[in-house]
DOMISE-804202 format. One record per residue (C-alpha): residue in three letters; x, y, z. Coordinates in steps of 0.05 Angstrom, whole numbers, padded with zeros to 5 digits, always signed. Layout:
ALAXYZ...
This chain:
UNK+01348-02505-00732UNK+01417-02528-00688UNK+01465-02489-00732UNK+01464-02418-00698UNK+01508-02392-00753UNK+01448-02407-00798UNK+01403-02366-00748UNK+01429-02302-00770UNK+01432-02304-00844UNK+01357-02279-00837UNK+01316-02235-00775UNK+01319-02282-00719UNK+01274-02306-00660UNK+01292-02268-00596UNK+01281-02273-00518UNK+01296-02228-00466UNK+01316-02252-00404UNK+01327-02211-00337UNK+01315-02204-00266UNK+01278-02153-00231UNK+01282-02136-00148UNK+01233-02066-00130UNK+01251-02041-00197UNK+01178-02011-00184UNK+01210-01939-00199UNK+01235-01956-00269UNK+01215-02014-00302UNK+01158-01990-00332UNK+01205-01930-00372UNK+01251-01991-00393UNK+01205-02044-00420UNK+01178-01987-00465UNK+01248-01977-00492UNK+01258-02054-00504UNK+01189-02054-00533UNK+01196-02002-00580UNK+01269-02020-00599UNK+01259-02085-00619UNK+01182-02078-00651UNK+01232-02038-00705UNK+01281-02078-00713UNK+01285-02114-00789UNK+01325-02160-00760UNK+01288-02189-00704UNK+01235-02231-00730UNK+01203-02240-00664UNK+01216-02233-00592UNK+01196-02238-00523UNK+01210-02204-00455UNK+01218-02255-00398UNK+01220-02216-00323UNK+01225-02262-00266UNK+01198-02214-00209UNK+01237-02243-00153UNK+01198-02226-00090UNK+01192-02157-00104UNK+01150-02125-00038UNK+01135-02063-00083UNK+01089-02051-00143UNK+01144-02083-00188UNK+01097-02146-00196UNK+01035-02114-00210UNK+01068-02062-00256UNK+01088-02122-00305UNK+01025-02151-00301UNK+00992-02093-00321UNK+01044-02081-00378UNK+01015-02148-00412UNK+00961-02120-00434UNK+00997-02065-00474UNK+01059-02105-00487UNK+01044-02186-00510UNK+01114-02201-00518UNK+01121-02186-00444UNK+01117-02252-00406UNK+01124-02236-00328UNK+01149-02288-00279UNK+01148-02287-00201UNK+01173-02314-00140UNK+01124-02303-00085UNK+01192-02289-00038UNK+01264-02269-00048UNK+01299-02314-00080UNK+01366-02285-00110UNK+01377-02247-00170UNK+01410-02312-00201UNK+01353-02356-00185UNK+01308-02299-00218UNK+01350-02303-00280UNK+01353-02383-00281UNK+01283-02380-00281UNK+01267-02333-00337UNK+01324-02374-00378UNK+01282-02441-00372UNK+01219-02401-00400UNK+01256-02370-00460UNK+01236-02395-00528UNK+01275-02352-00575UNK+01333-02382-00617UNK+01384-02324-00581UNK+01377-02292-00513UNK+01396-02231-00497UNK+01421-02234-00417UNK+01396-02157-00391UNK+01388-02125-00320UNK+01321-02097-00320UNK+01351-02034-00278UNK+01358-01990-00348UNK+01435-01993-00343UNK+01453-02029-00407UNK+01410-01991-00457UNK+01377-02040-00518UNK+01413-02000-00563UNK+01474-02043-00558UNK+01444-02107-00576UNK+01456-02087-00661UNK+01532-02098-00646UNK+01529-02165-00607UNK+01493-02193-00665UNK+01537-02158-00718UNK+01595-02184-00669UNK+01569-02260-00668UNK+01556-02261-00739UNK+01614-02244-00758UNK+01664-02300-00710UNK+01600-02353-00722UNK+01602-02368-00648UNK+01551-02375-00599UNK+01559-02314-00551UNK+01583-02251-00550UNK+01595-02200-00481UNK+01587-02133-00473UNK+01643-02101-00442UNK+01627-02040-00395UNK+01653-01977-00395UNK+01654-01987-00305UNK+01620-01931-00260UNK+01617-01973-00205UNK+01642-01943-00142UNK+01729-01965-00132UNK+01709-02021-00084UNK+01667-02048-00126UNK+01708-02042-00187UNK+01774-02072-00146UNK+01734-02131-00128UNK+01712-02143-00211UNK+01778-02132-00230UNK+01809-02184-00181UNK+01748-02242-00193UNK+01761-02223-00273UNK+01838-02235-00266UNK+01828-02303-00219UNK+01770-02322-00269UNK+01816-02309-00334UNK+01877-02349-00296UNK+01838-02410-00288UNK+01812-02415-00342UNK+01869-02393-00384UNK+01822-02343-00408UNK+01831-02264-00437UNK+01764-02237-00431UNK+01762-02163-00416UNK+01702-02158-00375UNK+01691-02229-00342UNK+01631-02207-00294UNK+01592-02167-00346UNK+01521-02180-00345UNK+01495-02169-00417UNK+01500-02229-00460UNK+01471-02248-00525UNK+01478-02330-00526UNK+01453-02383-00575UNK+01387-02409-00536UNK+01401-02481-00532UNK+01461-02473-00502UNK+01450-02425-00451UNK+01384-02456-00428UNK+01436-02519-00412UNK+01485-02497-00378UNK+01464-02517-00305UNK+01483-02455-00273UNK+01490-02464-00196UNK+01495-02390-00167UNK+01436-02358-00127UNK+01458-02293-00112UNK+01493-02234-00151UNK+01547-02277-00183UNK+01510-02301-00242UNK+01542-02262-00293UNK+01607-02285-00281UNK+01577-02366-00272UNK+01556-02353-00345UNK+01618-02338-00372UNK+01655-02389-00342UNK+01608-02446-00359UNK+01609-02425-00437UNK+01681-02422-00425UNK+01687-02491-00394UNK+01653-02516-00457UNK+01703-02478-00513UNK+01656-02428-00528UNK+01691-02368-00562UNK+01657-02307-00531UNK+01651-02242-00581UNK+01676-02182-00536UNK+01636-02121-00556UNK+01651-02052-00523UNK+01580-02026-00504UNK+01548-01971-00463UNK+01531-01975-00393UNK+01494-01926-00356UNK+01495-01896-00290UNK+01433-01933-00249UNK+01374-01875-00254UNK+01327-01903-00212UNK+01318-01961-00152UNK+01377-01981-00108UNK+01431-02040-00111UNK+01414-02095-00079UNK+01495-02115-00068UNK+01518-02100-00007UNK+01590-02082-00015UNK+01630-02129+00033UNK+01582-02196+00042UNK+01582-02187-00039UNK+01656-02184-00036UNK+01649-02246+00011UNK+01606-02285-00033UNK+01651-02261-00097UNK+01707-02287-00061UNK+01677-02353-00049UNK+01650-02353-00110UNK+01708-02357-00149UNK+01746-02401-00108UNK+01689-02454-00126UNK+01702-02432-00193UNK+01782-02449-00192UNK+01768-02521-00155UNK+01720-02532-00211UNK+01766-02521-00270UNK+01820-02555-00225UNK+01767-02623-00219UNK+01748-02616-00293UNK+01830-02619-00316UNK+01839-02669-00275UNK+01786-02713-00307UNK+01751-02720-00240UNK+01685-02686-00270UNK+01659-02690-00331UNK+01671-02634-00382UNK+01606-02611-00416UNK+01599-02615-00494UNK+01578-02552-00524
């Protein structure tokens, strides 16, 4: 079925995609939330969980494999070293099946409960995605340096989204497993919105909860993240700059 609007009329077919870095602590708590969130959900037909383990050196890869066997929707990944938490991501994208897929960090900070309103909110503009927008308790340097790659983001791209660099997504599958996304660090969420942008995607902004991170530890590191953010979207403005200028191609939708 290519119409997503069509998609929702009735329970649909959802994936799960996320990352995971020695989430060893927690994971196992949040899968079980997922899993028994969506098992009762009337409108979710059928789902999956896709983890990408990306070279996790604690028990975060044999925790997953072990939650198979109680959990067949689960369908763990991994990368036998670091990769990035972007790569990570891009990889469990590819190996979604599901008509929508529901972008998550596997950290237990944006609870499954708020996946009901990014469906109510794409049903009702017909669109393809819709974004969750956080509630921040990141620490002030961390929520300076969203707030400045949000505003540059928005500017290029002529853009009004609220929370450009949020994380949890719910996106019409065919689309978001074509996007091409480049990034290989922590700057895939913001990647994401900008390539849906580039292709006149209407994004559904949902206000959602976001909780303090309970267990594990960050892997940004404050200023080289700020570093890479900055780079980041620089390559971001010359990109939108080369597409307007007809020296790349724009990508349909």
């Amino acid at each position: 079925m290519s119409d997503p609007a069509q998609t929702l009329n009735s329970p649909i077919r959802l994936s799960v995609a996320a990352p995971a870095y020695h989430e060893a602590d927690g994971i196992e708590a949040v899968i079980a939330e997922w899993h028994g969130f969506l098992s009762g959900r009337a409108d979710v037909a059928s789902f999956e969980i896709v983890i990408c383990n990306d070279g996790s050196k604690d028990k975060t890869g044999d925790i997953l494999d072990r939650l198979t066997l109680s959990c067949p929707q689960l369908r763990p990944l991994h990368f036998p070293q670091n990769q990035g938490a972007a790569a990570a991501l891009n990889a469990a994208i590819a190996a979604t099946t599901g008509d929508w897929v529901l972008l998550i960090d596997s950290d237990g900070q944006f609870p499954i409960l708020n996946l009901p309103g990014m469906l109510d909110a794409v049903r009702r503009s017909g669109g393809r995605a819709a974004i969750g927008i956080r509630q921040k308790k990141d620490v002030p340097f961390a929520q300076f340096g969203s707030w400045a790659s949000g505003l540059v983001c928005n500017l290029v791209h002529g853009s009004r989204v609220r929370d450009f660099n949020s994380a949890f997504k719910l996106v019409w599958g065919p689309t978001l497993r074509g996007l091409g996304l480049e990034a290989k660090g922590m700057n895939y969420s913001t990647e994401v919105t900008s390539r849906l942008l580039e292709r006149g995607i209407t994004l559904a902004e949902v206000e959602i909860e976001h909780r303090p991170r309970a267990t594990g530890t960050s892997s940004m590191k404050l200023v080289r993240g700020a570093i890479h953010r900055l780079l980041f979207v620089s390559y971001i403005a010359l990109r939108q700059l080369l597409l307007g200028l007809g020296i790349l191609i724009r990508p349909q939708p």
